[in-house]
N, C-alpha and C positions, 0 to 999 in steps of 0.2 A: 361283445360285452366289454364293457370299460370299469377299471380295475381304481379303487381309491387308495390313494396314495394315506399314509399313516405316518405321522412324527413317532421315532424311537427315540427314547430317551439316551444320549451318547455315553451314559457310564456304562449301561448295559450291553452296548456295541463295545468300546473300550475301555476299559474298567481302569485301568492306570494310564495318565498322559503321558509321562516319560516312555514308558517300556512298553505299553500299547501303542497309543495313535501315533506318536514321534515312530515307531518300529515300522506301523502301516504304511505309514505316508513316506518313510524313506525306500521300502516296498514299491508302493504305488507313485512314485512322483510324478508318472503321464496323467497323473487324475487331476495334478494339480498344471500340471502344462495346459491341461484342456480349459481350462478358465483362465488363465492370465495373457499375457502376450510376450513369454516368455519360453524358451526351451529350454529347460533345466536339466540339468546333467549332474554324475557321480555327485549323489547325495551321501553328507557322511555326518554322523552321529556325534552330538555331546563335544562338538568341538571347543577347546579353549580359549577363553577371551580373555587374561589376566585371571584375576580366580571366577572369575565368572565361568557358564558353561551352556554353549548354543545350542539349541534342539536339535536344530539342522542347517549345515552350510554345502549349498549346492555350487555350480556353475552354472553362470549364461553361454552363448553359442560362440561369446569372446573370451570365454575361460576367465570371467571377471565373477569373483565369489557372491550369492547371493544367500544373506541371513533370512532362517525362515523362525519364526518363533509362536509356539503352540499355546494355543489356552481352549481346555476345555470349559471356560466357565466365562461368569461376565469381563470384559473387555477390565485392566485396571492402570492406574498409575505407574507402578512397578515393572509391568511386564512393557510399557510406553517406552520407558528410562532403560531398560534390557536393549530394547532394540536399537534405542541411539548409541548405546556403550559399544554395544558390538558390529554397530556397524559403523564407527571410527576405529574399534581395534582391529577391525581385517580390511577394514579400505575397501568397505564394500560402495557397488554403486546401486543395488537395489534390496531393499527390506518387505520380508512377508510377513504379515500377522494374522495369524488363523484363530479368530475366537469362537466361541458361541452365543454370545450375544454382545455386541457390537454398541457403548454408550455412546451417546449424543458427542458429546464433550471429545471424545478419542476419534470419535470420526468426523470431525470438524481440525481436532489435530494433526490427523495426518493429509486430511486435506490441503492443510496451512503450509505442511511439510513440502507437498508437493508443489504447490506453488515458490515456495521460498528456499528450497535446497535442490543442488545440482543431482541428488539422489532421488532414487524413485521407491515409492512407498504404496506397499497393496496391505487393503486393512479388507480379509475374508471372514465370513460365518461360515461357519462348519454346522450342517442338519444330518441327522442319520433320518433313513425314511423305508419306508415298505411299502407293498401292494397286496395287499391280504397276507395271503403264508410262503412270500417268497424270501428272500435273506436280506436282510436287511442293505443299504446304500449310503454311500455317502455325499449328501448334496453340497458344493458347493460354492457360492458365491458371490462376488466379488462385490462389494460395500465403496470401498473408494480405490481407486488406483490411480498412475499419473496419465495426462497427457499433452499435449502441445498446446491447448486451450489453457488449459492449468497453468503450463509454465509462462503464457505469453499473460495470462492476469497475474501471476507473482513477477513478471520482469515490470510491468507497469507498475503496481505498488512499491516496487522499489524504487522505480523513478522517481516517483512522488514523494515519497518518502527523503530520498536524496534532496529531490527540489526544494523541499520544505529547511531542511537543513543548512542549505547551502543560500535560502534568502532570509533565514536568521543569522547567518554569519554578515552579509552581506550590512543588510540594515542597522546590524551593532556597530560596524565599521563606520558605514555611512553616520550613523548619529554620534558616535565618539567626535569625528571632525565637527557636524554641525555645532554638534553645542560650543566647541571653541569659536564660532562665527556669529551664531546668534542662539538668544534666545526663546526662537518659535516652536521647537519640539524637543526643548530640553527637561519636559516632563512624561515625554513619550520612552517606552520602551521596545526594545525589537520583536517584530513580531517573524510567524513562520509566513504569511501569507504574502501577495504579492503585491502589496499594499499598505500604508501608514500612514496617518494625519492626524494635524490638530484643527482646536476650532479656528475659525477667522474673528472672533467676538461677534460674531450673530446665530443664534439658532439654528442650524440648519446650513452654515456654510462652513468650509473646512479649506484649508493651505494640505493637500496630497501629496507624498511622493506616490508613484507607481512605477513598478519592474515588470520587466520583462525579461526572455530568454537573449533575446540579442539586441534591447533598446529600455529607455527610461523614459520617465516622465517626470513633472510637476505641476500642480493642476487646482485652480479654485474649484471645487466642486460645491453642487447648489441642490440641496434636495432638503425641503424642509418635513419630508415625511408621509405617508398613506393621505391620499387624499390631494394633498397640495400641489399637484402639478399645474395650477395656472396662477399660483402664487409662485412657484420656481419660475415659471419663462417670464412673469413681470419683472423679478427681480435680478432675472436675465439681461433683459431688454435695459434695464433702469442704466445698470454697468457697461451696457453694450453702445450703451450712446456716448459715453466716454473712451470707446475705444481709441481714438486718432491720441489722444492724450497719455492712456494707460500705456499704450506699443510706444510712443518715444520716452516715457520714463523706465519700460522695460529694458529698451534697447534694441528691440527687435519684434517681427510678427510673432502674434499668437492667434493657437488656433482654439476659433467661437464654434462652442458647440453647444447649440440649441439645444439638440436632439429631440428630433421631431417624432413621437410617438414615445418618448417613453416620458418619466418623471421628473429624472431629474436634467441639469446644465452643468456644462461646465466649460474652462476658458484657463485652456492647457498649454505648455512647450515641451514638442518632444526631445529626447537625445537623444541621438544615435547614435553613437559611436559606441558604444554596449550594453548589455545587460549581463545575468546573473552567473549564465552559461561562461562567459568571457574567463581566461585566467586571473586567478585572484592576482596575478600581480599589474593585473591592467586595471583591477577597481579602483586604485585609486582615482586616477582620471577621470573615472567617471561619478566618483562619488566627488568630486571640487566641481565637474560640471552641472549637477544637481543639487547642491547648495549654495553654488553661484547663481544658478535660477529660481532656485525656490528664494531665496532673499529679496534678489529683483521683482521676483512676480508680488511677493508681498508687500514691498516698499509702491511700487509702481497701481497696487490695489487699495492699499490701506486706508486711504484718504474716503475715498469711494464706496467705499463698504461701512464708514464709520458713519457716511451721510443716510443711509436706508433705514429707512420709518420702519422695522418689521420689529 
């Protein structure tokens, strides 16, 4: 015979949070070992956090204090902001949060936590439960906690995050000088991505910077939009017949990119000698050799682009 398991209402299991279940659960801590991936040790009551006051501050197997923090009831704001307070006032490196019903919103929080802080964060439901007329139990388990997948998608969003930052520094620099040189993108602003342009005076065709992690570019790019890929390669072709002309008023090869299977063209130079990664005090360099190229490419185009019927 198989026995049906019954939800107990938890006031009627512990009827005060403080002086009950905080009492139980520093009682029983193997209940809570047995769900996490943690061995917790000498759990101690009501500890002080400034005037604050911790449910329970245990140990891990490194003697590193770990904040447990109770809620019998829905998951809130309040008891979110407890658990940061006090686990910067004891320099803990891992946080428990034991609710009874776990919102959307709090368990997307500490998910975030866990990705983006060197601390580790368990967000548990506590169920009390029976099986016909035997004493009631306490179920519980574990809603989010960390792990190394967590942490390697919060070290990537940082990078990103970083990345973005550091190619709007970049590009503000870089167009601070341009506009003292010319001006072709003295109406542009910096942006975070890894790219910027203005038009060339045609529809559909643009004077580019691009960056890179350890290279640059400048580049006419040709894409006049959904549909118009054999309108882009004519007016590819139209420019590409003036190449022997455009490469000796550039100064140098450039490189013709058709690009064969996609939409757009374009008829780029790259630099190498860095991108964005590089130390900010080697930008400059690189930012005099990106608008000594972007000027030439557009001087050595200008003529050529001004001829096209589009």
């Amino acid at each position: 015979m198989i026995g049906k398991i019954e939800r107990v209402p938890l006031r009627e299991v512990w009827r005060h949070e403080a002086f009950d279940f905080t009492q139980w659960l520093q009682d029983n801590i193997d209940v809570l070992n047995n769900v996490i991936d943690l061995n917790l040790s000498n759990p101690e009551r009501e500890q002080a956090a400034g005037s604050f006051s911790i449910d329970i501050v245990a140990e891990d197997d490194a003697g590193n204090p770990v904040i447990i923090e109770n809620q019998l009831e829905k998951s809130d704001h309040d008891h979110l902001g407890k658990i940061l307070t006090y686990l910067v006032a004891m320099g803990a490196k891992s946080a428990i949060w034991i609710v009874s019903n776990p919102r959307p919103e709090h368990i997307a929080a500490i998910s975030w936590l866990n990705e983006s802080s060197a601390a580790n964060f368990y967000l548990l439901k506590i169920e009390a439960i029976k099986i016909e007329n035997s004493p009631p139990a306490p179920l519980l388990t574990v809603i989010v906690g960390p792990s190394e997948e967590g942490k390697e998608v919060g070290k990537a969003k940082k990078e990103i995050a970083e990345r973005y930052i550091i190619r709007e520094k970049f590009w503000t620099q870089l167009l601070d000088l341009a506009k003292q040189k010319t001006k072709l993108h003295s109406n542009i602003s910096p942006t975070q991505h890894n790219w910027l342009g203005t038009s060339a005076g045609k529809q559909g065709l643009g004077y580019n910077y691009v960056l890179r992690k350890d290279s640059a570019q400048v580049e006419l790019y040709i894409d006049r939009g959904k549909g118009k890929d054999s309108e882009n390669k004519a007016i590819f072709e139209k420019i590409h017949a003036n190449k022997e002309k455009i490469e000796k008023d550039f100064g140098e090869p450039l490189e013709w990119e058709r690009l064969e299977g996609k939409r757009a063209c374009r008829i780029s130079k790259r630099i190498n000698i860095g991108g964005y990664r590089d130390p900010e005090e080697n930008w400059p360099n690189i930012h005099e050799a990106m608008v000594d190229a972007m000027i030439r490419l557009e001087k050595s185009m200008k003529s050529h682009v001004a001829k096209l019927n589009i």
